[in-house]
N, C-alpha and C positions, 0 to 999 in steps of 0.2 A: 303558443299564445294565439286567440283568434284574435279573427281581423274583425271588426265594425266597420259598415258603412254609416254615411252622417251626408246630410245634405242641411243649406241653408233653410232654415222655416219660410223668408220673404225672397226669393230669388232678385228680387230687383233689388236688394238692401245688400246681397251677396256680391264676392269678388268671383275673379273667371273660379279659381279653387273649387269655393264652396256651394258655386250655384248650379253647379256638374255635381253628381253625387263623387266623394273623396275615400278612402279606405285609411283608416289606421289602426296598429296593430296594439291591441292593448293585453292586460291581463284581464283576469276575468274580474278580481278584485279591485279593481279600479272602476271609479266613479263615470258614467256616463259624459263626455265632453257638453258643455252647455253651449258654446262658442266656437268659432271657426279658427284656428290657431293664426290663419294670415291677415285675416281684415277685423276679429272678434265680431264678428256679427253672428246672431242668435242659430243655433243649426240644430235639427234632430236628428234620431236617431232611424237606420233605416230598417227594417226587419227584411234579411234575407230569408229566402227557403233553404231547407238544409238540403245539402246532394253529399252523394256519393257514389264510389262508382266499386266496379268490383276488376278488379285488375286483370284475374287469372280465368279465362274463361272454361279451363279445363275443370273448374270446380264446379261449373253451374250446369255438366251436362247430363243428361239423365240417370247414367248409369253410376256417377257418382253419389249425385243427389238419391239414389235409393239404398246404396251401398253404405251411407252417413244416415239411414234412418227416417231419410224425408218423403213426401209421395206429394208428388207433380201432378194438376190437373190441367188438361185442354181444353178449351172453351171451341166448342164444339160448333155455337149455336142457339140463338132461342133456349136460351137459360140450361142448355147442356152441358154437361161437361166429361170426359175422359180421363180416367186415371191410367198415368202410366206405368 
């Protein structure tokens, strides 16, 4: 399930909670929180960036990445770049 972050809309209407940005773990099906679950004061929603990371580094190394199909460029410079 992801997690939503949610922060108070008026921080000074907010408790210590909601006036800190808060995480909760919802479904995706579920309705967006309008309220702060410990003071009910008004909170929205926060839009994170999405990340990711890639675990295994032995997959990202060149001689993989062209053995899988892919071609790697190197930024050379002044709009250059290198194919390996």
């Amino acid at each position: 399930m992801p997690i939503y972050v949610y922060q108070a809309k008026e921080t000074e209407k907010g408790c210590e909670y909601c006036t800190e940005e808060f995480e909760i773990m919802q479904s995706i099906k579920d309705e967006a929180l309008t309220e702060c679950p410990k003071c009910s004061a008004e909170i929205k929603k926060i839009i994170q960036p999405f990340g990711f990371s890639v675990g295994k580094k032995h997959m990202m190394t060149d001689k993989n990445l062209k053995k899988k199909g892919f071609t790697k460029l190197v930024n050379e410079g002044n709009g250059k770049f290198r194919k390996l």
